[in-house]
N, C-alpha and C positions, 0 to 999 in steps of 0.2 A: 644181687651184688654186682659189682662192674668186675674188673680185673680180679680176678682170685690172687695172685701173689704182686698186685702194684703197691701196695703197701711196702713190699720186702724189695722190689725190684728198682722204682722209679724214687727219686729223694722228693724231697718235699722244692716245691718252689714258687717263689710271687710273684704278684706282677712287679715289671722293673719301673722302675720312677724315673723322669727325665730327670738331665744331669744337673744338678745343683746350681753349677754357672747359668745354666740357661732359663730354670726353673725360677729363682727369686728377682729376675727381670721381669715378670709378669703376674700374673693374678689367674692365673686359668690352671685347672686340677694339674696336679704334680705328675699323672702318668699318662702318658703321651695319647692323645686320643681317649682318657677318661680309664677310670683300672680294669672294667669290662674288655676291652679292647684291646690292652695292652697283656692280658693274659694268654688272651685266646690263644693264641700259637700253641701252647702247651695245654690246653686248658682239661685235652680229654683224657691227657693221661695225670695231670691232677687230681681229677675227680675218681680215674680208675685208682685211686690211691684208696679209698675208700674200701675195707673191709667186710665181711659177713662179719661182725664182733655180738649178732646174736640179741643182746640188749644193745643198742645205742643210746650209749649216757650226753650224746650229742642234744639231742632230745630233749634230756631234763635240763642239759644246760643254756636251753634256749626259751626264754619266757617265752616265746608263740608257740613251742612243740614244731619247729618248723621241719616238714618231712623231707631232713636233710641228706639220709642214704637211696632214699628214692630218686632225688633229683640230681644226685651226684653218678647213680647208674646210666641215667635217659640219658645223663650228657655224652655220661664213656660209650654209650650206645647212639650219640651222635642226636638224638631225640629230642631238637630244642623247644618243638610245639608241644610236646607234653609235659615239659620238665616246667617250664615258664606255668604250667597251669598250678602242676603239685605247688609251687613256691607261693601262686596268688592263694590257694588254700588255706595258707597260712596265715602271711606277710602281704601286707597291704601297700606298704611301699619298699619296698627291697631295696631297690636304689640307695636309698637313705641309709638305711642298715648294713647295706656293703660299701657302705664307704666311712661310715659315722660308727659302729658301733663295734666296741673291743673286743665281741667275738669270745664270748664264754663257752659258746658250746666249743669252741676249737682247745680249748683247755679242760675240757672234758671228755675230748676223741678218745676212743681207746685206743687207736694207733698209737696216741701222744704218751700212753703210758710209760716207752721204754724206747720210742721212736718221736721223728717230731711228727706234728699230727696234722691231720688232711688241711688240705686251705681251703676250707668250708666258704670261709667269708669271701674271698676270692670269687670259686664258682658262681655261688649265691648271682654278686654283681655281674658279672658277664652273662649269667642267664637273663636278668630282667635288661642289662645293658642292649645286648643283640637281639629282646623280642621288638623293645622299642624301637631299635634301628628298619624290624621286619615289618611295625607296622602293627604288632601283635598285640600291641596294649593298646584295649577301644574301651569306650564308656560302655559301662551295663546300668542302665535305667531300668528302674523296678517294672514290670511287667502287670502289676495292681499297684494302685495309690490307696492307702487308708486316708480316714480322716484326719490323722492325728498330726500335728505340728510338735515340733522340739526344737529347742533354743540352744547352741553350742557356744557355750564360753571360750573363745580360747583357740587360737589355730594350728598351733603346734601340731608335734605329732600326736598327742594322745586326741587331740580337738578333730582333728584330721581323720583318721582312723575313726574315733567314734561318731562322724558325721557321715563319712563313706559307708559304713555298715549301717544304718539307719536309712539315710536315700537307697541303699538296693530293699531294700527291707519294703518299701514302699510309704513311708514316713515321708513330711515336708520339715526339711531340714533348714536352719537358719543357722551359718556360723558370724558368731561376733567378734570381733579382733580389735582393735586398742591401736596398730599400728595401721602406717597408710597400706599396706599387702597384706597378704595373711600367709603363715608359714611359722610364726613364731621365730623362736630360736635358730632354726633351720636356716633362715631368712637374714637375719639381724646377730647371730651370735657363732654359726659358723662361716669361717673367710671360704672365698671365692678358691681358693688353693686347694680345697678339702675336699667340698665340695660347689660345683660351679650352679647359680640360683636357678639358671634352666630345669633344671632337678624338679625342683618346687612347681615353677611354672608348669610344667606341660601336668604335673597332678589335679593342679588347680583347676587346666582349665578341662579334662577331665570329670574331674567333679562336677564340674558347673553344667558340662555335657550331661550329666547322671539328672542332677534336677536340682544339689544343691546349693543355696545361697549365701553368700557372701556378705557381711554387711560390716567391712573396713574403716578406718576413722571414727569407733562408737566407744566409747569408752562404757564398758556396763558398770551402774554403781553410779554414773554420772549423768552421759547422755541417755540413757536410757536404765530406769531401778529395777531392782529385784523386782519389789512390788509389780510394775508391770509387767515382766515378764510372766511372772504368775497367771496376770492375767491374760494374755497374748495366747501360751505356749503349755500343753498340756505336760509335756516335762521340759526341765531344765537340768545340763550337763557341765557343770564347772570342771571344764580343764585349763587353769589358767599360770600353770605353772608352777615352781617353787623360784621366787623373783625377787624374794626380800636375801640384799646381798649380807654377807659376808664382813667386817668391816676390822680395822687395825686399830684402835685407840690409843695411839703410843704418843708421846710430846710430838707436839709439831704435828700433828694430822693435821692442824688447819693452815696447814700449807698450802700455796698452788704446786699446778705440776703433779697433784697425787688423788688419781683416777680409778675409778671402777673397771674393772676388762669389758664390761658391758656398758660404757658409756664412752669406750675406747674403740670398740670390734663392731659394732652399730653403723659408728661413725665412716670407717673404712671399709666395711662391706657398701654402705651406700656410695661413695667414689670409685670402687673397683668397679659396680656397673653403671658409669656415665652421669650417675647425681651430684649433684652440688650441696655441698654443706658447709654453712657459714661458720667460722671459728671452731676447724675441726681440729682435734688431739693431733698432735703428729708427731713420729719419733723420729722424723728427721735430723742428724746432726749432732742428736743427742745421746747422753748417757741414761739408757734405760733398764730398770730394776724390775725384775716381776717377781709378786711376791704370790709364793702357790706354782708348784711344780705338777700339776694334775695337765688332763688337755688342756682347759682355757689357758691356762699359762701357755702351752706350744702354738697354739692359734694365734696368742699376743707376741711372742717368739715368732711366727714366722711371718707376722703384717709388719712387727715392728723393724726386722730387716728388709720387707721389699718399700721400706717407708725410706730406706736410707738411715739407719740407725748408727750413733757413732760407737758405741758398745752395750753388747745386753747380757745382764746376769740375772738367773733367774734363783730365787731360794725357796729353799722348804728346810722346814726345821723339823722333818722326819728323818732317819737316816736313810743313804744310801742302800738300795735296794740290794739286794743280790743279783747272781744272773739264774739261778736253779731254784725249784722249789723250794721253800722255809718248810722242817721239819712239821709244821702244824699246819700248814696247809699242804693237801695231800691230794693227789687226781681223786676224783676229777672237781676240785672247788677251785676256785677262779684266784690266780696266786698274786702276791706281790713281788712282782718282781724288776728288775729294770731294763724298761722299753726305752725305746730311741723311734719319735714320731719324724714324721718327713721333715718338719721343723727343727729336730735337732740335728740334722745333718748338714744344714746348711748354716751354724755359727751360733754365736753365744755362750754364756757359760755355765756350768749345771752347778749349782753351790747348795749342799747338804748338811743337816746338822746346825744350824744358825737362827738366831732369833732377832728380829729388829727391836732395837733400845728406843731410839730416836730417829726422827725423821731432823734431819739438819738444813736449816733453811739460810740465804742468802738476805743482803741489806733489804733487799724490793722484797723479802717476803715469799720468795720461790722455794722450791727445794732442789738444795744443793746435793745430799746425800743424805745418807743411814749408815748410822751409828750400830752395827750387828756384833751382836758377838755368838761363840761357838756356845753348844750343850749338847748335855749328853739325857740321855734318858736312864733316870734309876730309880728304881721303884716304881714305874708307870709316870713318872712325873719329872720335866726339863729342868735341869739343873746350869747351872753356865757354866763355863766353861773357866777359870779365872784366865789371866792374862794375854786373851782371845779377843779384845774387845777390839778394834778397828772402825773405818770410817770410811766406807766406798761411797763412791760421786752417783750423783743422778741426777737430772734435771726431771725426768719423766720417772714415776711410780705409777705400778698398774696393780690392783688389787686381783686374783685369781685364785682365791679364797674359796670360793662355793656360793651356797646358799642358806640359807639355813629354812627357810619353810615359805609359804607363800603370803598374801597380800589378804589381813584378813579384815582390815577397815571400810572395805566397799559393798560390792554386793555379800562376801560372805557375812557380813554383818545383817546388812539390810536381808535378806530372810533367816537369819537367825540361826546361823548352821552351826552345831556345836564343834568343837574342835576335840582331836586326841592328846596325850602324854605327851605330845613330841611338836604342838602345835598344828598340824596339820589338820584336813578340814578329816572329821570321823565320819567313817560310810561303814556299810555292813557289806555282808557275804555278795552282795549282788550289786560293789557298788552305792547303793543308795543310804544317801545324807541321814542327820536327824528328821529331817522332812521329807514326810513323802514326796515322791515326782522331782524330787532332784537330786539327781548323781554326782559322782566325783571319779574323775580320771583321771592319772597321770601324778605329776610332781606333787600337784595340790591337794593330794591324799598319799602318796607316799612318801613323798620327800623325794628331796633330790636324787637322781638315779639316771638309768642309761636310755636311750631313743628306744630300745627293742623293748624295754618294758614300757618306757609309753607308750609305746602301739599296742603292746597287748592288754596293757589298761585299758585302752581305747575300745579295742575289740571288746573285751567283757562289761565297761561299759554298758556297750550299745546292748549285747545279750540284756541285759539284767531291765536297759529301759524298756526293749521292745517287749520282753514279759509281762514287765509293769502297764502299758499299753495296751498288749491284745490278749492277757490272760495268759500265753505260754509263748514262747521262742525257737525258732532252729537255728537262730545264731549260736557260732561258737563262742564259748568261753575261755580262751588259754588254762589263764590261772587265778584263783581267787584273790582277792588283795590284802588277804590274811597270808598269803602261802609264802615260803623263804625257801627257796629250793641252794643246795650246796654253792651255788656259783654269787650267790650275793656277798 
């Protein structure tokens, strides 16, 4: 354990984030020098905050099992070349995770029980933040090459992850990606403020150090079929995401003016790093509405103010959260409660309880505003609110909805993968499809969900091919993709 009484003795604290005036002038991470960095001053007696709690339910609340009392001692023990090792154990890309993902095990600290709970996610980032500064993250290329080829759908994190554990594995790795980079969502769906796209790059070219390939601009399903792959590629790995959106069918959707967040956040991550993009979205000037109060909506929230936005209100027709746990969710399960992301600190407005009627359009055919009015929830089911009904302005609508399951007209069609209950592509205990030799990782088998579980999809994944492969594995497997552990 680190500090026997830092739990009792030291409070909890984060990194600090640059100042708001100074932060939405630019496009580069919100905490000064990246949240690694800006921790560290405090960082050792952070982590001595950490407990002997005997079982750590940190643990179960982390879809990788990441050995996060371990590596929060080596730090209070100053021990950064060994701690950086426990964390790659695990977690394949940290980086990504300590900055992207909401940090379930921290709501399952048993400090957090009666006290506030360690800043797991915090450490996390500054350990892999300051090996990379040290030079400590290098490529590990397999040490034996098998004969076996494997085709990875998808570059995301779960694409990602299950193509780095296959190249150490000694596997020849192929990933295919759809867009000009590869990174996925990472890439194209979070802003440069979150996290800054260097992130992505030095993994990439990492990987590439390892032995794996790249094959960017291929659209599978088009430029290149199922059917071939088949042939090519002794398994295949569909991690292609959960990418069919979300959508509003209310009068007047076929307005202009009223956008996907992902054909919004795309658009503006590719200008924040020095690209050109012809007839981009921009909330320039204008009256912008986000509908969907989840991240993507604060990621649309906080491009749409460094865009110069002339006002933005953001709706969800859930109520307002609380700020303490709801009597049914109980530590350590992952609560609803209400957060304030970097984005909401810096402007807009949080509007709870409403539902859009109408989308209200102008002569030319734009949209001028929505038509919302209030409801309540009775019986499970939105009722309106009577004489609640109103009409706020907007020229700019951003959908921030979700997803609802993946893309299933392309390749998962052309090999024939059957789907589950919920539309998703159906895999068994190990991963793999109705067909043999091809797996499923990630959103495209679970559904929409968080970065730390597409990486550990990723991870078990690769477990279940490399078995299929060479007969048996030492690859880990996190968690089954049957399993629901309390924090979902």
């Amino acid at each position: 354990m680190a500090d026997p009484r830092g739990f009792i003795t030291t409070p909890r604290e984060v990194a600090p984030r640059r100042p708001v005036e100074e932060r939405v002038g630019d496009w580069n991470e919100v905490y000064p020098g990246g949240p690694g960095k800006a921790l560290l001053p405090i960082i050792t007696e952070q982590a001595g905050r950490c407990m002997d709690c005997g079982i750590p339910f940190c643990h179960q609340g982390c879809p990788l099992g990441n050995l996060i009392p371990e590596w929060n001692d080596l730090v209070w023990r100053d021990d950064w070349d060994v701690a950086i090792d426990r964390l790659h154990r695990t977690n394949n890309f940290p980086e990504f995770t300590g900055r992207l993902c909401p940090a379930p095990c921290e709501t399952a600290c048993v400090v957090g029980i009666n006290r506030d709970p360690v800043t797991i996610k915090n450490v996390e980032v500054s350990i892999i933040d300051k090996a990379w500064e040290a030079g400590n993250v290098r490529p590990q290329p397999p040490e034996v090459l098998t004969d076996k080829t494997v085709a990875v759908i998808g570059s995301g994190p779960a694409g990602l992850a299950t193509a780095q554990q296959l190249t150490r594995a000694g596997h020849t790795v192929v990933v295919y990606e759809r867009d000009d980079k590869p990174g996925g969502l990472l890439r194209y769906g979070i802003p440069e403020f979150k996290m800054e796209k260097a992130q992505v790059d030095r993994r990439v070219k990492q990987m590439e150090a390892e032995g794996t390939v790249f094959r960017t601009s291929t659209a599978v399903g088009e430029t290149i079929t199922g059917a071939q792959l088949r042939e090519r590629y002794d398994a295949i790995v569909i991690a292609t995401g959960a990418t069919v959106r979300r959508d509003l069918p209310a009068p007047g959707r076929e307005l202009s003016g009223i956008h996907q967040a992902m054909e919004f956040l795309p658009q503006a991550n590719r200008v924040a790093v020095g690209e050109t993009v012809e007839g981009q979205i921009l909330a320039t000037g204008k009256d912008v509405v986000i509908i969907g109060g989840g991240d993507t909506g604060a990621d649309c929230l906080g491009t749409s103010i460094r865009q110069g936005a002339k006002s933005i209100t953001s709706l969800e027709i859930m109520p307002q959260p609380g700020e303490d746990r709801p009597a049914n969710q109980p530590w350590p399960t992952y609560p609803m409660i209400y957060r304030v992301a970097s984005a909401h600190e810096e402007g807009g407005e949080r509007v709870y309880s409403v539902s859009t009627k109408e989308f209200v359009g102008d002569a030319d055919g734009h949209v001028a505003g929505l038509r919302i009015s209030e409801v309540e929830l009775v019986d499970g089911r939105f009722t309106e609110v009577e004489g609640t009904e109103r009409v706020i302005p907007a020229q700019l609508v951003l959908f921030a909805m979700g997803f609802t399951g993946p893309e299933t007209d392309g390749v998962v069609a052309q090999l024939g993968l059957e789907l589950d209950e919920r539309g998703n592509v159906k895999r068994d205990l190990n991963y793999m499809s109705s067909e043999p030799g091809v797996f499923v990782a990630g959103d495209c088998g679970r559904g929409q969900s968080l970065i730390v579980w597409a990486i550990a999809e990723g991870r078990g994944a690769a477990s279940g091919v490399d078995a299929y492969l060479q007969g048996a594995t030492t690859l880990p497997k996190p968690i089954p993709p049957t399993a629901r552990p309390l924090t979902v």
